[in-house]
Backbone as XML, in Angstrom:
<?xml version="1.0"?>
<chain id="A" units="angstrom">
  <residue number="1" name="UNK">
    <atom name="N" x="-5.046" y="0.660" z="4.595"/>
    <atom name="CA" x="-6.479" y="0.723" z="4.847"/>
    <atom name="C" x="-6.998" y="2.082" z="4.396"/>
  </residue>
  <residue number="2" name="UNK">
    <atom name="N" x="-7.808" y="1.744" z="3.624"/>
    <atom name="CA" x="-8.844" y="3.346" z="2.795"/>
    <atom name="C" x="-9.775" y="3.823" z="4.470"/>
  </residue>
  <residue number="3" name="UNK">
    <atom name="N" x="-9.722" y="4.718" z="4.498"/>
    <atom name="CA" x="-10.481" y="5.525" z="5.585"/>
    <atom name="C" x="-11.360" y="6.544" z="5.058"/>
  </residue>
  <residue number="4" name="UNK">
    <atom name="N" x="-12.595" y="7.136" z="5.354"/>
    <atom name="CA" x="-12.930" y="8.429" z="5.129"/>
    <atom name="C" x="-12.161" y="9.573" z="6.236"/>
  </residue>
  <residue number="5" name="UNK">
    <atom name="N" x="-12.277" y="10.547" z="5.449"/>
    <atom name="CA" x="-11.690" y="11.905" z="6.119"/>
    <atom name="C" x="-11.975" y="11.765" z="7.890"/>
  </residue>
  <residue number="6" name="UNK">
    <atom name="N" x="-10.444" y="11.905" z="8.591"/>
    <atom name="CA" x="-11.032" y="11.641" z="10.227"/>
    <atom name="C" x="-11.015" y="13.345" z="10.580"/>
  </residue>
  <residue number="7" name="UNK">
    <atom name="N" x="-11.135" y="14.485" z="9.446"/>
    <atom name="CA" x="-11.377" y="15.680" z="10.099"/>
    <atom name="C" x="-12.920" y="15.393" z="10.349"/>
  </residue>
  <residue number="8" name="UNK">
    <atom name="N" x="-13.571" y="15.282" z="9.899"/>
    <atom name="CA" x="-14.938" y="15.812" z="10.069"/>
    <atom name="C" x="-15.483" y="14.173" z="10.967"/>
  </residue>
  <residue number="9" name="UNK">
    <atom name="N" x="-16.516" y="14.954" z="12.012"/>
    <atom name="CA" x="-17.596" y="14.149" z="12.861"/>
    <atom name="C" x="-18.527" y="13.310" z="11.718"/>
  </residue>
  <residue number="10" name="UNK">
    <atom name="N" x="-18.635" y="12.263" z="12.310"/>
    <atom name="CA" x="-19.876" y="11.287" z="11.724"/>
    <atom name="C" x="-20.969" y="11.357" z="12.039"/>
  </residue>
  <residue number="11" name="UNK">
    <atom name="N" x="-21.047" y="12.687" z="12.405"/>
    <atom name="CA" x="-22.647" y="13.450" z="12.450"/>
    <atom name="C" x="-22.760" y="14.185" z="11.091"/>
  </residue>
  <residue number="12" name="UNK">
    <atom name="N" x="-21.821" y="14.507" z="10.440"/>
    <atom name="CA" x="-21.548" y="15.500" z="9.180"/>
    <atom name="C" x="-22.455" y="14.340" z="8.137"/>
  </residue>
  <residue number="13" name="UNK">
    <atom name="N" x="-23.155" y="15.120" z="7.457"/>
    <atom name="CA" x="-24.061" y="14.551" z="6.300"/>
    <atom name="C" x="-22.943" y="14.036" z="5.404"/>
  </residue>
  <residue number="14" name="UNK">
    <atom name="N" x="-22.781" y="13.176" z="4.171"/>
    <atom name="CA" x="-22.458" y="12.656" z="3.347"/>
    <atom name="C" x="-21.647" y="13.401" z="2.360"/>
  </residue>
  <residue number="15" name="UNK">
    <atom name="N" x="-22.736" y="13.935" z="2.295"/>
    <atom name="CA" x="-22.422" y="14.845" z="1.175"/>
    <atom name="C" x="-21.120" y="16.070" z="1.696"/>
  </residue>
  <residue number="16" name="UNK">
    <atom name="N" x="-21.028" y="16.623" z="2.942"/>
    <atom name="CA" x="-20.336" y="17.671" z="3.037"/>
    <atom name="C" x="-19.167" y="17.002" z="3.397"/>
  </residue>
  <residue number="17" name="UNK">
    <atom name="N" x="-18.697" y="15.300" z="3.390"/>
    <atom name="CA" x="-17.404" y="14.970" z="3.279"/>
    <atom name="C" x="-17.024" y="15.177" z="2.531"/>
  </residue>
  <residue number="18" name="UNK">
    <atom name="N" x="-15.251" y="15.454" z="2.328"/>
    <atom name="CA" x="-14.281" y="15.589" z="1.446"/>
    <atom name="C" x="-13.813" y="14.493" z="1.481"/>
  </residue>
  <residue number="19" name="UNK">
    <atom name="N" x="-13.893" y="13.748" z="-0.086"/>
    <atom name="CA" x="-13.278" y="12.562" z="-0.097"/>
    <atom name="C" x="-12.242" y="12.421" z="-0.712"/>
  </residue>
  <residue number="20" name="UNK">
    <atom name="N" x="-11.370" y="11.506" z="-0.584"/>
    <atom name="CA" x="-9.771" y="11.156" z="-1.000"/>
    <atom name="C" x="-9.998" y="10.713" z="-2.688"/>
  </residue>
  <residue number="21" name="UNK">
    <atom name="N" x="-8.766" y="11.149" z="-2.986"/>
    <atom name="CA" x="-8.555" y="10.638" z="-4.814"/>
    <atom name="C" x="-8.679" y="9.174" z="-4.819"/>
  </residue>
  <residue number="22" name="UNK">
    <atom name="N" x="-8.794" y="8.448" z="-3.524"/>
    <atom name="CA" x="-8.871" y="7.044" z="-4.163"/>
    <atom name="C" x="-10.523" y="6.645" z="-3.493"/>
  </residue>
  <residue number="23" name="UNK">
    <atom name="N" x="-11.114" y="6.999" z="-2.715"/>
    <atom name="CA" x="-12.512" y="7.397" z="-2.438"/>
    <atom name="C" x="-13.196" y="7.684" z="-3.720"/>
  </residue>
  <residue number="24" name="UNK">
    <atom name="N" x="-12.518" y="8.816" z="-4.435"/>
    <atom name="CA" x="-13.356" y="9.090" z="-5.373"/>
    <atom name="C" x="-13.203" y="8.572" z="-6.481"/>
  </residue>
  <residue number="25" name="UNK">
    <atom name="N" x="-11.851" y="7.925" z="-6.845"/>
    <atom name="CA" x="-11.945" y="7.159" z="-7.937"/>
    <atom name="C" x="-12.517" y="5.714" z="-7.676"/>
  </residue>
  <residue number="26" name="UNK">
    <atom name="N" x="-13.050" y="5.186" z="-6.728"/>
    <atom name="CA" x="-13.350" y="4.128" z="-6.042"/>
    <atom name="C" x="-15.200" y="4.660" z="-6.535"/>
  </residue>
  <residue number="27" name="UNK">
    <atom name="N" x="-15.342" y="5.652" z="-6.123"/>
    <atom name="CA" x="-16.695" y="6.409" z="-6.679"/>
    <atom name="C" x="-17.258" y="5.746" z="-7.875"/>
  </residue>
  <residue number="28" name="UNK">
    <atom name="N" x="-16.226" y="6.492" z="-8.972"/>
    <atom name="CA" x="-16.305" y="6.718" z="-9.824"/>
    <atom name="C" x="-16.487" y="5.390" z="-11.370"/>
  </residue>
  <residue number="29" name="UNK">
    <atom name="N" x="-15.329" y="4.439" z="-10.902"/>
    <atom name="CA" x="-15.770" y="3.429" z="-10.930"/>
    <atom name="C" x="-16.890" y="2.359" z="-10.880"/>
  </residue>
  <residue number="30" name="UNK">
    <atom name="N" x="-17.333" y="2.718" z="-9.564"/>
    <atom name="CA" x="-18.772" y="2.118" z="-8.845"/>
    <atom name="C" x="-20.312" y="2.978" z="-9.998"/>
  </residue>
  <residue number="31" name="UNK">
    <atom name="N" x="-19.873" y="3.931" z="-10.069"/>
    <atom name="CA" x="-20.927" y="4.606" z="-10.881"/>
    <atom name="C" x="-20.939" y="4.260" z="-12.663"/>
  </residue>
  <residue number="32" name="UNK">
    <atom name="N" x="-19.638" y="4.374" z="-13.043"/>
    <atom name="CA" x="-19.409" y="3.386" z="-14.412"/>
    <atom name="C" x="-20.095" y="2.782" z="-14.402"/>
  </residue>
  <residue number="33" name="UNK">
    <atom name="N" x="-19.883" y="1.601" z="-13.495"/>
    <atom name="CA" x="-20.154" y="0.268" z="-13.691"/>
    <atom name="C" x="-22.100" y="-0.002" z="-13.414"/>
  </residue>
  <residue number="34" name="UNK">
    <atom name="N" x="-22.733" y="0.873" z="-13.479"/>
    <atom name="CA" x="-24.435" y="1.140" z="-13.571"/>
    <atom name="C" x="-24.833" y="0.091" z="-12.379"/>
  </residue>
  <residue number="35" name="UNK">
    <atom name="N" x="-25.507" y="-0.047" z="-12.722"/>
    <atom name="CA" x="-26.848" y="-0.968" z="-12.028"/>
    <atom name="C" x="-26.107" y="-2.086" z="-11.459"/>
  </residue>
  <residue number="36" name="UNK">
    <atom name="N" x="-25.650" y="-2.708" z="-12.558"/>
    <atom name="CA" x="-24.720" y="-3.666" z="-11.945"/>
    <atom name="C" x="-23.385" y="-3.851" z="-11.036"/>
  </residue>
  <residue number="37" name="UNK">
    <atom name="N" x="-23.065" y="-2.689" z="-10.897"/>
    <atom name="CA" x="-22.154" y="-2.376" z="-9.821"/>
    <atom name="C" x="-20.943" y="-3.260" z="-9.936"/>
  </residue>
  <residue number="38" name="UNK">
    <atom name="N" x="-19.841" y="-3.562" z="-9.577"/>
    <atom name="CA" x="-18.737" y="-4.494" z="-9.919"/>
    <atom name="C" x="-18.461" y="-5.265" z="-8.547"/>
  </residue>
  <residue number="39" name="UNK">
    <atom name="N" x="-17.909" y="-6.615" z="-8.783"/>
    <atom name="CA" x="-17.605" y="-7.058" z="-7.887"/>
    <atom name="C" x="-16.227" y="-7.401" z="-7.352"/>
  </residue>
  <residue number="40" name="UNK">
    <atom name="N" x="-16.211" y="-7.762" z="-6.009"/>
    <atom name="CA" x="-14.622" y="-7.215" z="-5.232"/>
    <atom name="C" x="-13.767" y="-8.088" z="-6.172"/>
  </residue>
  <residue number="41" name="UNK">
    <atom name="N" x="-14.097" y="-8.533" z="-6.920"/>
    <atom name="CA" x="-12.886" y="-9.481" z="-7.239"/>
    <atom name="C" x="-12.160" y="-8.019" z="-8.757"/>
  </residue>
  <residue number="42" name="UNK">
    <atom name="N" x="-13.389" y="-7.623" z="-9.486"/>
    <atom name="CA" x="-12.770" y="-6.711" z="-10.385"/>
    <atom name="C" x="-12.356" y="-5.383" z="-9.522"/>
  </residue>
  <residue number="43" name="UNK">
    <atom name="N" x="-12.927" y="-5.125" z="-8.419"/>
    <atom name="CA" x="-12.189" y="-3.464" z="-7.814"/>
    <atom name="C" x="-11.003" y="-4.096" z="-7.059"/>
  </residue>
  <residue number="44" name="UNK">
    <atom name="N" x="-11.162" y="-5.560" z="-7.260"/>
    <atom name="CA" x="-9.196" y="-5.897" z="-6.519"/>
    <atom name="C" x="-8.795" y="-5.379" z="-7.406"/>
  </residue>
  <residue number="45" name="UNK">
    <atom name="N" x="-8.629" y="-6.114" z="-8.574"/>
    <atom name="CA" x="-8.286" y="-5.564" z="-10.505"/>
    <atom name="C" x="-7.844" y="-4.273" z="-10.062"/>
  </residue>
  <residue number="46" name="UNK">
    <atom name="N" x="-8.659" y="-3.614" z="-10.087"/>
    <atom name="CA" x="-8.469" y="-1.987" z="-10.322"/>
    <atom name="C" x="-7.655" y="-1.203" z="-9.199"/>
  </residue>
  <residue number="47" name="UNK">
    <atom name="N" x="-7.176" y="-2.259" z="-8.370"/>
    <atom name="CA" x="-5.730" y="-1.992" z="-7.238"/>
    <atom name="C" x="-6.753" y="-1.203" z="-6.098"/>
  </residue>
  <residue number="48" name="UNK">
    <atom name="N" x="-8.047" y="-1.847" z="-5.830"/>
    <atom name="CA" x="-8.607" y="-1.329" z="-4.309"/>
    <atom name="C" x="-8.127" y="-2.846" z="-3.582"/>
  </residue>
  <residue number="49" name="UNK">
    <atom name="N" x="-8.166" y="-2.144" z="-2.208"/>
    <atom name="CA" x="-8.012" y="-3.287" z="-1.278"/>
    <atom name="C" x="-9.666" y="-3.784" z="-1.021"/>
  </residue>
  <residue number="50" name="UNK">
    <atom name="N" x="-9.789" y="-4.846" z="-0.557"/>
    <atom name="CA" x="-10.937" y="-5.430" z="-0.028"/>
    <atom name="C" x="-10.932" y="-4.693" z="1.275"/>
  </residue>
  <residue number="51" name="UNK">
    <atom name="N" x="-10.380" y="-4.370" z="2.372"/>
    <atom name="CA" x="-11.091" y="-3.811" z="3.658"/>
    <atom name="C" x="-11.739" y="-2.284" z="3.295"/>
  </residue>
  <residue number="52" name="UNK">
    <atom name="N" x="-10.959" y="-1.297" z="2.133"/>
    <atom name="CA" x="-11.876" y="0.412" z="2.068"/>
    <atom name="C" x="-13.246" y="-0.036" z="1.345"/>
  </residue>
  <residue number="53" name="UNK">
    <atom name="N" x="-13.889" y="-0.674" z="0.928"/>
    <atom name="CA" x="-14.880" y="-0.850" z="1.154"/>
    <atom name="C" x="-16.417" y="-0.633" z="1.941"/>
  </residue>
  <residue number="54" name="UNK">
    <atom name="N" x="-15.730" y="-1.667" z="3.309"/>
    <atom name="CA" x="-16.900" y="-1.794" z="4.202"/>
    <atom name="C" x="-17.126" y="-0.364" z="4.632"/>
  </residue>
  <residue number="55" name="UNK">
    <atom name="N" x="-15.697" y="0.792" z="4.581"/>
    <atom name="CA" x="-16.140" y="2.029" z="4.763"/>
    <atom name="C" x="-17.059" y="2.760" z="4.266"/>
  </residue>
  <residue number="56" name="UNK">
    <atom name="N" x="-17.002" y="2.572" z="2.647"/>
    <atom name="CA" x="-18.006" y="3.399" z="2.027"/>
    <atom name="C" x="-19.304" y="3.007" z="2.422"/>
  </residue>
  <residue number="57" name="UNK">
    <atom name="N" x="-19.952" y="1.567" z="2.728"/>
    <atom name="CA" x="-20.963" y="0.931" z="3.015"/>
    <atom name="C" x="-21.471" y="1.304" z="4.228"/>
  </residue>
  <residue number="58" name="UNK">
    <atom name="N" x="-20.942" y="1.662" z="5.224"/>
    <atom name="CA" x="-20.765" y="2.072" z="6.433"/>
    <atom name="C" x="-21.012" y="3.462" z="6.518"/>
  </residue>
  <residue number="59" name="UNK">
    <atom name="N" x="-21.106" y="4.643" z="5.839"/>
    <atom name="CA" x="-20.919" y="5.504" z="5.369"/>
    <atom name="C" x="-22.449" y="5.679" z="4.125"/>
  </residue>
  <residue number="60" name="UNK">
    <atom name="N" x="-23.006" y="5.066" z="3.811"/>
    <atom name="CA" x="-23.911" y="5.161" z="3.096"/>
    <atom name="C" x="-23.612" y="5.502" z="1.670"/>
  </residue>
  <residue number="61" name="UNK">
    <atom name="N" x="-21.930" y="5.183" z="1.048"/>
    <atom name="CA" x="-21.938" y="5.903" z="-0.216"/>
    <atom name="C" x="-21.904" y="4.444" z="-1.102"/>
  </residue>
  <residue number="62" name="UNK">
    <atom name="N" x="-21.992" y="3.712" z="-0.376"/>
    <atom name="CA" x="-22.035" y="2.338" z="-1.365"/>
    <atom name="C" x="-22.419" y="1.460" z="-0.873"/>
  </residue>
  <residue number="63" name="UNK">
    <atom name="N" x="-22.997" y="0.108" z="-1.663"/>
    <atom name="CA" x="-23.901" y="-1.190" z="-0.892"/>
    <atom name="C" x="-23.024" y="-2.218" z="-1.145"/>
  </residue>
  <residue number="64" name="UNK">
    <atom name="N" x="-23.320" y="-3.323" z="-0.367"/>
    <atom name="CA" x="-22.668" y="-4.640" z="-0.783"/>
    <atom name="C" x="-23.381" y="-5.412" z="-0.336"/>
  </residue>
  <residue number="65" name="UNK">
    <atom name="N" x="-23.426" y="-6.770" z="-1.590"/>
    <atom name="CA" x="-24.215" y="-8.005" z="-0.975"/>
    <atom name="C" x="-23.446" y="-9.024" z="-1.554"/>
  </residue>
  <residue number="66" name="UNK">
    <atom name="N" x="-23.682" y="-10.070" z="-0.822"/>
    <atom name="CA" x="-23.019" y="-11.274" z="-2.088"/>
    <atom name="C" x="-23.990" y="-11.842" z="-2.729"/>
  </residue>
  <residue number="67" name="UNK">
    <atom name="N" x="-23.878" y="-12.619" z="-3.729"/>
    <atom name="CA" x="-24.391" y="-13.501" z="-4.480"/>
    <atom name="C" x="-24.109" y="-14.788" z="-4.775"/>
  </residue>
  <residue number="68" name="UNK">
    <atom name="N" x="-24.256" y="-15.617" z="-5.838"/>
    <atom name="CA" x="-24.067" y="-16.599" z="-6.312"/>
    <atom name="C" x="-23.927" y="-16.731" z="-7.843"/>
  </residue>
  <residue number="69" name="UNK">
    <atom name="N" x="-22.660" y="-16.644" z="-8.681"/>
    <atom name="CA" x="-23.146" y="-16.510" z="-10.019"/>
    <atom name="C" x="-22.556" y="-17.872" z="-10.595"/>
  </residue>
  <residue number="70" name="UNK">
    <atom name="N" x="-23.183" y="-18.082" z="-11.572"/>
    <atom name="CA" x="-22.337" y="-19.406" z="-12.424"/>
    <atom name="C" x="-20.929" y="-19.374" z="-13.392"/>
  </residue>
  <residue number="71" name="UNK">
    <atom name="N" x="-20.285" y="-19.780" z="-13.441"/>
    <atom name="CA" x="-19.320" y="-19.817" z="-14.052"/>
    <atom name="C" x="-18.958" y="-20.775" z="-14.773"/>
  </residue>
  <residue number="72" name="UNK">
    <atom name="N" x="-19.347" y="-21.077" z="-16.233"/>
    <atom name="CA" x="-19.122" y="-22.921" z="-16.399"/>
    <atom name="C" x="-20.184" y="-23.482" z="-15.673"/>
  </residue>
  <residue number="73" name="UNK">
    <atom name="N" x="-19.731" y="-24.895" z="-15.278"/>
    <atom name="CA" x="-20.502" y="-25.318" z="-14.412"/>
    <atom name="C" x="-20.630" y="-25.349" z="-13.062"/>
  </residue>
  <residue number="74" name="UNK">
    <atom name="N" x="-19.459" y="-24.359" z="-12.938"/>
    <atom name="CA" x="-19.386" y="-24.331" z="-11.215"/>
    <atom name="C" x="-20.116" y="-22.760" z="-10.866"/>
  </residue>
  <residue number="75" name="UNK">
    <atom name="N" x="-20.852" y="-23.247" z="-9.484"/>
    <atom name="CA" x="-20.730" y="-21.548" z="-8.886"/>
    <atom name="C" x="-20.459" y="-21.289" z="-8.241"/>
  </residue>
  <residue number="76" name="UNK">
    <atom name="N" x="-20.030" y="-19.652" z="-8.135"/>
    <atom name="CA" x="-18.915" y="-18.858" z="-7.661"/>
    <atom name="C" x="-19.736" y="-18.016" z="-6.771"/>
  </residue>
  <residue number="77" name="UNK">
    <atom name="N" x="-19.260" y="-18.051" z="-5.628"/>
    <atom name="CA" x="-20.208" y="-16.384" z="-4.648"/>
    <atom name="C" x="-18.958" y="-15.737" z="-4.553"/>
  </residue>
  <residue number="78" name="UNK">
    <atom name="N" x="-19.837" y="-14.733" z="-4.736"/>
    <atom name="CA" x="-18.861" y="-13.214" z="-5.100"/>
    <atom name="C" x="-19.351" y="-11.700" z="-4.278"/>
  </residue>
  <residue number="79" name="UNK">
    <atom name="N" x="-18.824" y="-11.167" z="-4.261"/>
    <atom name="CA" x="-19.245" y="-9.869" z="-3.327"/>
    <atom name="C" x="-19.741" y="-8.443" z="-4.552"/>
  </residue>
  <residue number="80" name="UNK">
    <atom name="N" x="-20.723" y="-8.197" z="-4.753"/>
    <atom name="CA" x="-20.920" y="-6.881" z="-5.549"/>
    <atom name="C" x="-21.407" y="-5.426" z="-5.086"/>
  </residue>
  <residue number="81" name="UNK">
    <atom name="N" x="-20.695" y="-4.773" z="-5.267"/>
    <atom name="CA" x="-20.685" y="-3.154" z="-4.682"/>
    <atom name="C" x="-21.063" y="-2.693" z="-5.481"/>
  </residue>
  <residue number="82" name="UNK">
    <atom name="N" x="-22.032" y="-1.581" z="-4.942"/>
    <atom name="CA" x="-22.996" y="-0.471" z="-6.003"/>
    <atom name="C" x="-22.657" y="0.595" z="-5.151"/>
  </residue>
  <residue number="83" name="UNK">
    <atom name="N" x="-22.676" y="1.853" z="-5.893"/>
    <atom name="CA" x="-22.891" y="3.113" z="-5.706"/>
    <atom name="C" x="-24.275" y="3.548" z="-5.001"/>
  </residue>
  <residue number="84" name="UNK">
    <atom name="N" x="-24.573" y="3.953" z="-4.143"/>
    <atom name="CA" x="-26.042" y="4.970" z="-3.595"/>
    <atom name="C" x="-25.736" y="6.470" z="-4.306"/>
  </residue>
  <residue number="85" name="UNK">
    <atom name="N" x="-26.676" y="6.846" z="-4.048"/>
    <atom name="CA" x="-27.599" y="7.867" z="-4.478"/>
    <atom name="C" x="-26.502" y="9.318" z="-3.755"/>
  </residue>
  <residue number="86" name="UNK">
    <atom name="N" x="-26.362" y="8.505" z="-2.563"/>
    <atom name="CA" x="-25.220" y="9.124" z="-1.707"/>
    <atom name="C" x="-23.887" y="9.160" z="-2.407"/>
  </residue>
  <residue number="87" name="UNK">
    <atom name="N" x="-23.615" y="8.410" z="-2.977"/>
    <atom name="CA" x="-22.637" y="7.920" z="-3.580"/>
    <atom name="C" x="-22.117" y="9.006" z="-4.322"/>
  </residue>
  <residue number="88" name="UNK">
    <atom name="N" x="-23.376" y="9.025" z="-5.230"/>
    <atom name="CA" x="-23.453" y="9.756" z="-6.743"/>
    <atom name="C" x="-23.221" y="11.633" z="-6.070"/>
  </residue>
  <residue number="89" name="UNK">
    <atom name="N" x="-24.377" y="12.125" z="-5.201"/>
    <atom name="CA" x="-24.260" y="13.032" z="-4.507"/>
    <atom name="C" x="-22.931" y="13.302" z="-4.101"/>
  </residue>
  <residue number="90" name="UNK">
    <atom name="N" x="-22.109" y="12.524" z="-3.404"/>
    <atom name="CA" x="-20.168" y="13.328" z="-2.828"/>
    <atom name="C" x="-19.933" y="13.522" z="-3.833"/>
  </residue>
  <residue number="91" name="UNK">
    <atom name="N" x="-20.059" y="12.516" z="-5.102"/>
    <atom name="CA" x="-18.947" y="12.485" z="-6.061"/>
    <atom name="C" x="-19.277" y="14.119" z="-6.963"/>
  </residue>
  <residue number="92" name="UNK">
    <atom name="N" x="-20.770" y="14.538" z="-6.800"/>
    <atom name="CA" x="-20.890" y="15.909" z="-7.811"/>
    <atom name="C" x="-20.385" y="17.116" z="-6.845"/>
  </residue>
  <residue number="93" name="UNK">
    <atom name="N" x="-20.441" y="16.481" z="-5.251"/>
    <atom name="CA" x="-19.963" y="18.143" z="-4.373"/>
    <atom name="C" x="-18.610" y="18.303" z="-4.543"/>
  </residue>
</chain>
């Protein structure tokens, strides 16, 4: 399970967390991937687990919603994660 840093209080602003190499490559990723943000099925791909997630979301450094996309003729709901603003902010401190 991905965690944020349990030194610091969750009164501490966003930005003055220190985040983990896989936090931030989890970042970093999310910011690649623009506007469109990627969904859990490609950051499985990229060897994240599905539960460090709801942390960042929880945390204000990333969003998630699901959707509905087509595939062929079938459709698929899928989960897509974006980067915040917050996001972008840890990743430059």
């Amino acid at each position: 399970m991905w965690r944020l840093s349990e030194e610091y209080p969750t009164s501490v602003l966003h930005e003055e967390r220190q985040l983990s190499a896989e936090q931030r490559r989890a970042l970093k990723l999310l910011a690649y991937a623009g506007e469109q943000g990627c969904t859990g099925a490609n950051l499985f791909n990229h060897g994240f687990s599905v539960g460090m997630f709801p942390d960042l979301v929880s945390h204000g450094l990333a969003t998630g919603h699901r959707e509905t996309v087509r595939v062929g003729y079938r459709k698929v709901k899928v989960a897509r994660i974006r980067i915040t603003d917050a996001g972008r902010r840890a990743l430059e401190g």
